[in-house]
C-alpha positions in Angstrom: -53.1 10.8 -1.9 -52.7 11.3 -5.8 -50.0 11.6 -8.2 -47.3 14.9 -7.1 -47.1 16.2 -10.6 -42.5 14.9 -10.3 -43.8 11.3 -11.3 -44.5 9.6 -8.1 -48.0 8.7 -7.4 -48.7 8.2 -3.5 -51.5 5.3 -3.0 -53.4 4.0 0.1 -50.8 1.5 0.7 -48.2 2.0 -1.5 -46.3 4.5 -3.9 -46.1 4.2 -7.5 -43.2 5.6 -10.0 -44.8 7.3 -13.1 -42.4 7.3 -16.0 -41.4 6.6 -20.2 -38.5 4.7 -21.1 -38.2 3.1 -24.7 -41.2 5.0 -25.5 -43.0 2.7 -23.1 -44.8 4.3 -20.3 -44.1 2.8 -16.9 -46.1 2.2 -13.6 -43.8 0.4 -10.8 -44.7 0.2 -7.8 -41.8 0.3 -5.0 -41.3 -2.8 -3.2 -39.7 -3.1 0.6 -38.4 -6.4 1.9 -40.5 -8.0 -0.9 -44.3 -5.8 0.1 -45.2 -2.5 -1.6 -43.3 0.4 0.2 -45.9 2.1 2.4 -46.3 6.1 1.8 -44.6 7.7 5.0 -43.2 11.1 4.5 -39.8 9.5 4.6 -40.6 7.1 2.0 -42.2 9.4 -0.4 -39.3 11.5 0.0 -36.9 8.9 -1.2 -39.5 8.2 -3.7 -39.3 11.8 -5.2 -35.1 11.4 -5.1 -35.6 8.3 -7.0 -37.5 9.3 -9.7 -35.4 12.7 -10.5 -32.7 9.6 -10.5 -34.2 7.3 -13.3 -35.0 10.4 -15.2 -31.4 11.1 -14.9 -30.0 7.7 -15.9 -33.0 7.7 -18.6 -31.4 10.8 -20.0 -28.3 9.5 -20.0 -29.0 6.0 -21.5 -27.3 4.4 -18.3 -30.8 3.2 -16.9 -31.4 -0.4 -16.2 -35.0 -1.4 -15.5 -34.1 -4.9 -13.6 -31.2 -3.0 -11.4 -34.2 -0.7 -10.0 -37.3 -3.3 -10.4 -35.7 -6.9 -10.4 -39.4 -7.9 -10.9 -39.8 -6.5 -13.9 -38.0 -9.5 -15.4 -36.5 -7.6 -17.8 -32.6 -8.2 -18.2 -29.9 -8.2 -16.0 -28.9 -6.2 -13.0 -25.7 -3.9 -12.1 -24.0 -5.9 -8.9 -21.2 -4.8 -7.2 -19.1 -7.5 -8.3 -19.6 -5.9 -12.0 -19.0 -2.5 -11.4 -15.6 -3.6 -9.5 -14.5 -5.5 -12.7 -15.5 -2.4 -14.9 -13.7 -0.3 -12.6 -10.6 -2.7 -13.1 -10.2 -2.8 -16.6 -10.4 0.9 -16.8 -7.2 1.2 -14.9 -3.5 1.9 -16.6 -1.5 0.1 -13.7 1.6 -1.8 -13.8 1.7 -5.1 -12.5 2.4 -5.8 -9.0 -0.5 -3.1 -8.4 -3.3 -4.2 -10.6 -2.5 -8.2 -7.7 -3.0 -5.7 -4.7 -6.1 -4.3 -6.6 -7.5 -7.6 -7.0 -6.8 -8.6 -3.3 -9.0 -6.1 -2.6 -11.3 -6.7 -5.6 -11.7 -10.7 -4.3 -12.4 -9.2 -0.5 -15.1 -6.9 -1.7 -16.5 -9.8 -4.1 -17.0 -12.2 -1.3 -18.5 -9.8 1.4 -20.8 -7.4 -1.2 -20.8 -8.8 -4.5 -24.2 -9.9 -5.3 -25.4 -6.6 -4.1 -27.3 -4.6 -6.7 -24.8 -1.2 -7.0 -28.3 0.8 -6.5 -28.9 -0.4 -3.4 -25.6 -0.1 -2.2 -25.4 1.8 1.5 -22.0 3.1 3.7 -23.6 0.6 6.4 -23.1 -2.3 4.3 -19.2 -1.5 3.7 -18.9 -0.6 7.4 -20.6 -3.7 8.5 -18.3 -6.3 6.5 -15.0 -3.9 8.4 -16.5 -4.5 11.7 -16.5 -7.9 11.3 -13.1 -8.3 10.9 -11.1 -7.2 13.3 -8.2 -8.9 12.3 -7.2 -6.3 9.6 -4.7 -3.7 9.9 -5.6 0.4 9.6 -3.5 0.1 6.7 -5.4 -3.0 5.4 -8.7 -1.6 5.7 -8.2 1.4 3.8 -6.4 -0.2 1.2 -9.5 -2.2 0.7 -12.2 0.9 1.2 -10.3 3.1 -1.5 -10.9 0.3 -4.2 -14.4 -0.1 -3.4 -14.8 3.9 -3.0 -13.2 4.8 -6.1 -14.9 1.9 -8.3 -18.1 3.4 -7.0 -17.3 7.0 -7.9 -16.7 5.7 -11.2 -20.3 4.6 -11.6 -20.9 8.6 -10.6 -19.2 9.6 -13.6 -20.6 7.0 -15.5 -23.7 8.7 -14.7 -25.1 5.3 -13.5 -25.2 7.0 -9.4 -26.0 10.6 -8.5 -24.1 10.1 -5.8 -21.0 8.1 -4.0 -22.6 5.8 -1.0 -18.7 5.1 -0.3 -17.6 8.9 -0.1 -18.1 9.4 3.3 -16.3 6.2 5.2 -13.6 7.7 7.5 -10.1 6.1 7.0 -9.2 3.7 9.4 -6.6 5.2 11.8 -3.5 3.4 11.8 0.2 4.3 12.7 3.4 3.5 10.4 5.5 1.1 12.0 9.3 2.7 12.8 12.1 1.4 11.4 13.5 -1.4 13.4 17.6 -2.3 12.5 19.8 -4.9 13.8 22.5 -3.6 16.1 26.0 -3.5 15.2 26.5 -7.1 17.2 23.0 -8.3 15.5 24.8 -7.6 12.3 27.9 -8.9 13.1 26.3 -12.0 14.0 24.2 -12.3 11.2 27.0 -12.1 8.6 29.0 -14.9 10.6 26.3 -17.4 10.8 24.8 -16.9 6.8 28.4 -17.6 5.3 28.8 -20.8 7.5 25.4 -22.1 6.8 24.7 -20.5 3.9 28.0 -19.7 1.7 27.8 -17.8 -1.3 24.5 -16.8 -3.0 22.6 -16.3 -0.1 25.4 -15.0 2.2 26.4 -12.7 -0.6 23.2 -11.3 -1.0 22.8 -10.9 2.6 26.3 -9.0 3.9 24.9 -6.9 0.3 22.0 -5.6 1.3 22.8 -4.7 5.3 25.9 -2.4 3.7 23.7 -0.9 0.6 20.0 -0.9 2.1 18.8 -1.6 -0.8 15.0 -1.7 -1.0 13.8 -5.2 -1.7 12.6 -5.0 -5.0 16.1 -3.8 -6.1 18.4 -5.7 -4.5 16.4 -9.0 -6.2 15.9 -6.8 -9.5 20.0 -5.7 -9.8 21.4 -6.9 -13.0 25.1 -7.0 -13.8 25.1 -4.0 -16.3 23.8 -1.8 -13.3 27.3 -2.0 -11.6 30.4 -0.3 -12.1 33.4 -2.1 -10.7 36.1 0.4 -11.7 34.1 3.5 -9.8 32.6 1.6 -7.4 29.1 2.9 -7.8 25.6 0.8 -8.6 23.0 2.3 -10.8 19.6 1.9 -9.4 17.0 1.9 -12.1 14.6 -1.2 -11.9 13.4 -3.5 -9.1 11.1 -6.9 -9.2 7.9 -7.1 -7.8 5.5 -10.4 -7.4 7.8 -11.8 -9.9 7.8 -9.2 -12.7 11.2 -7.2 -13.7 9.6 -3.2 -12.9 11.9 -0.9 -15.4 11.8 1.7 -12.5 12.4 2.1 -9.2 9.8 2.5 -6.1 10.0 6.5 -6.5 10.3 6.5 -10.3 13.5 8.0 -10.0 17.7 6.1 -11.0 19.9 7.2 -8.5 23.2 5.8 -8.0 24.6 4.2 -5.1 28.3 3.9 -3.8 29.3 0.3 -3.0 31.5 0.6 0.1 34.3 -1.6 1.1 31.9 -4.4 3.1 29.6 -4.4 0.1 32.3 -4.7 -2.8 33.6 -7.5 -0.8 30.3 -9.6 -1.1 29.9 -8.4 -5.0 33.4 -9.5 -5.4 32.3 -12.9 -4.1 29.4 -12.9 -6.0 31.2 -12.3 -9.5 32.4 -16.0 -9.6 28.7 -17.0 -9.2 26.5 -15.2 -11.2 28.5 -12.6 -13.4 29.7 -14.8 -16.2 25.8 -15.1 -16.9 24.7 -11.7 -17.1 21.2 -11.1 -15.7 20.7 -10.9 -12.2 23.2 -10.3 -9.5 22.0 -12.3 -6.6 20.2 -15.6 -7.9 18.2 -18.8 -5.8 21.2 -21.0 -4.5 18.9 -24.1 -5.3 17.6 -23.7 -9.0 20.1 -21.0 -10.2 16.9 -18.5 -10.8 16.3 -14.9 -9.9 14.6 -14.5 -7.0 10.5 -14.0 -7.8 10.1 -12.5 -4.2 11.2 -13.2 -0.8 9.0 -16.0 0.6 11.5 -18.8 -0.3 14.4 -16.3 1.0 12.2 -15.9 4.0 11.8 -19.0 4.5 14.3 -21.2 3.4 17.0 -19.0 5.0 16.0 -15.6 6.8 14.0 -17.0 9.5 16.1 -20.3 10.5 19.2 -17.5 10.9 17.4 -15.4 13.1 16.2 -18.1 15.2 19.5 -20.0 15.6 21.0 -16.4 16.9 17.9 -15.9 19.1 17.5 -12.7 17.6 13.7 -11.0 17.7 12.7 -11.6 14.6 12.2 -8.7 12.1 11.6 -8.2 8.2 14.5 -8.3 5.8 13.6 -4.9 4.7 14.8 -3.9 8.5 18.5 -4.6 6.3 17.8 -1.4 4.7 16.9 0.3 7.9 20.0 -1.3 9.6 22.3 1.1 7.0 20.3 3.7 7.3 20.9 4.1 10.7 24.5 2.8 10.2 25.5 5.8 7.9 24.1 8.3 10.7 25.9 6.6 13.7 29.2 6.9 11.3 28.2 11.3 11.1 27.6 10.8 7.4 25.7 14.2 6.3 22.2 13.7 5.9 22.0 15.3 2.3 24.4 11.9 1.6 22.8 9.1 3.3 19.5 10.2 2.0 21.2 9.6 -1.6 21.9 6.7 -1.1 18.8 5.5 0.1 16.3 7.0 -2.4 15.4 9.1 -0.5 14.4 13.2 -0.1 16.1 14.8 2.6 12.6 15.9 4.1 11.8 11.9 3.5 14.8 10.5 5.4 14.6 13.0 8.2 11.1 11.9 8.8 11.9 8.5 8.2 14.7 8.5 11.1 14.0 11.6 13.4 14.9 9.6 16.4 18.4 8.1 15.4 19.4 12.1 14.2 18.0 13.7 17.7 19.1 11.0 19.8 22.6 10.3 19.2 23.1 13.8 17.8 21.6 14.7 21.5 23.9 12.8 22.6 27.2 14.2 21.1 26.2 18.2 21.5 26.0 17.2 25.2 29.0 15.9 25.3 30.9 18.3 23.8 29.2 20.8 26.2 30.4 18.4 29.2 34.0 18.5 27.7 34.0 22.0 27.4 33.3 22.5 31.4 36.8 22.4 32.3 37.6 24.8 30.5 35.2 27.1 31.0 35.7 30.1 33.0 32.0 30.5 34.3 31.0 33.2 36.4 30.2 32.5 40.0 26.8 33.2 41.5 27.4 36.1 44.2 26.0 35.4 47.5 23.6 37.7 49.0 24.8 39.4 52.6 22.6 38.3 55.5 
């Protein structure tokens, strides 16, 4: 027993940190679950870590006495909750991210955020996952990069030595595959919008199945984006959680040829909106661009799929629906891929099983119509 000559000072019953800060010397004793910490080679282990910790943060004017010895009474501690917030505000994000960031922000808040950031462990993160098993793969690690990378801030901060978060394995998740409307979904679709819903909505609609358009842009296009005498639609910006984004999902314009199903909506559309200027497709019921879907969704989207009995599915399946439209047709790749935003490498990923299967499909073919004609040579039989 006795002091170890690194500042901690092992005692019958307890173990005691040695150290100067504000030209003060220091004595405090660790505390466990509210008792003095008893000396076990474990504990004085930790012990030892600690103190080349505080020396550290000492060093580096980033110690706080009441975040390691809340008895001390001495000021306020570092939570969680205030590390997340200083993480935040040190982020150059545009808008629609900085709302998913504070999605997460408000999940970690309520689960971890009286915490002291100190005392922080991987088990407490993993514990408040387990517990819900309602949230996606995709959910979950959404949520556990926000937390990890406010944490690792704290590590350059020089507030941690080290990331508790680091090590949490992504959840394993799997992207859903595009699902489009069949060629009689579409039809049907078209036919029952401009009964029930004539003009903005069944505009917008017959639109985005023959443009797949991402969401963002088709409720983002503005009038000075199209060009009636060529035929073509410059994509450059797209709305997101209400807020006019002057760039596309991919940061990149690309321009998109309107094609003779399209132009006949647009044309439609011109008597509605174009006279205004602004946006393209507007809310039939307060003549207002669209701030997201959920009143599209709503209002009209889901009511038309349920009259038609058809299995519901996103309106972002619209896009997939021309995707796979333009390969059924034998558009080239390199083309459809344009039109979509895409990379080639992107949209071959994307729709791998549309290009094999019906392209399958077709070389076999061919190779079945070619049999006739063929002047194959006959398998000799062997003499018995």
């Amino acid at each position: 027993m006795g002091r170890t000559g690194d500042g901690v000072e092992v005692r019958a019953k307890s173990i005691r940190l040695t150290f100067s800060y504000e030209g003060e010397p220091q004595r405090q004793t660790l505390m466990l679950n509210g008792a003095p910490m008893p000396p076990t080679a474990p504990n004085v282990k930790y012990a030892r870590r600690l103190a080349v910790e505080i020396r550290d943060r000492i060093k580096h004017d980033t110690f706080s006495m009441a975040e390691y010895f809340p008895a001390s009474g001495t000021g306020g501690a570092l939570t969680v909750s205030s590390q997340l917030d200083t993480w935040l505000a040190a982020q150059r994000i545009e808008h629609s991210t900085r709302q998913g960031y504070l999605t997460c922000i408000r999940f970690w808040k309520a689960a971890l955020g009286d915490k002291l950031l100190r005392a922080l462990k991987p088990s407490h993160a993993m514990t408040v996952i387990a517990n819900r098993p309602d949230l996606s793969g995709k959910t979950i690690n959404n949520y556990t990069s926000v937390l990890r990378e406010a944490v690792q801030l704290a590590v350059l901060d020089k507030i941690l030595i080290e990331n508790p978060i680091a090590e949490i394995t992504s959840a394993s998740h799997q992207k859903p595959e595009p699902d489009p409307f069949t060629a009689d979904e579409t039809e049907k679709i078209i036919e029952h919008v401009q009964r029930k819903y004539p003009g903005h909505v069944a505009n917008m609609v017959t639109f985005w199945l023959w443009t797949g358009l991402r969401s963002g842009e088709i409720i983002g296009l503005h009038w000075d984006n199209i060009d009636l005498a060529t035929g073509t639609m410059l994509i450059t910006e797209s709305r997101v959680l209400g807020v006019l984004k002057k760039n596309t999902k991919t940061n990149k314009a690309r321009t998109v040829k309107i094609n003779s199903k399209a132009m006949a909506a647009l044309q439609s559309q011109r008597a509605l909106t174009q006279i205004q200027g602004g946006e393209v497709f507007r809310h039939p019921r307060y003549d207002t661009n669209w701030p997201d879907l959920q009143g599209f969704i709503s209002g009209y989207w889901k009511p038309t799929l349920k009259a038609l009995g058809i299995r519901y599915r996103r309106p972002y399946d619209m896009r997939h629906t021309y995707a796979t439209a333009m390969l059924m047709a034998d558009l080239k790749v390199a083309m459809a891929a344009k039109q979509m935003g895409h990379s080639i490498e992107v949209f071959l990923r994307t729709y791998a099983k549309w290009i094999d299967g019906e392209q399958n499909e077709r070389e076999i073919d061919k190779l079945e119509a070619s049999f006739t004609s063929l002047n194959l040579p006959q398998t000799k039989r062997k003499a018995s």
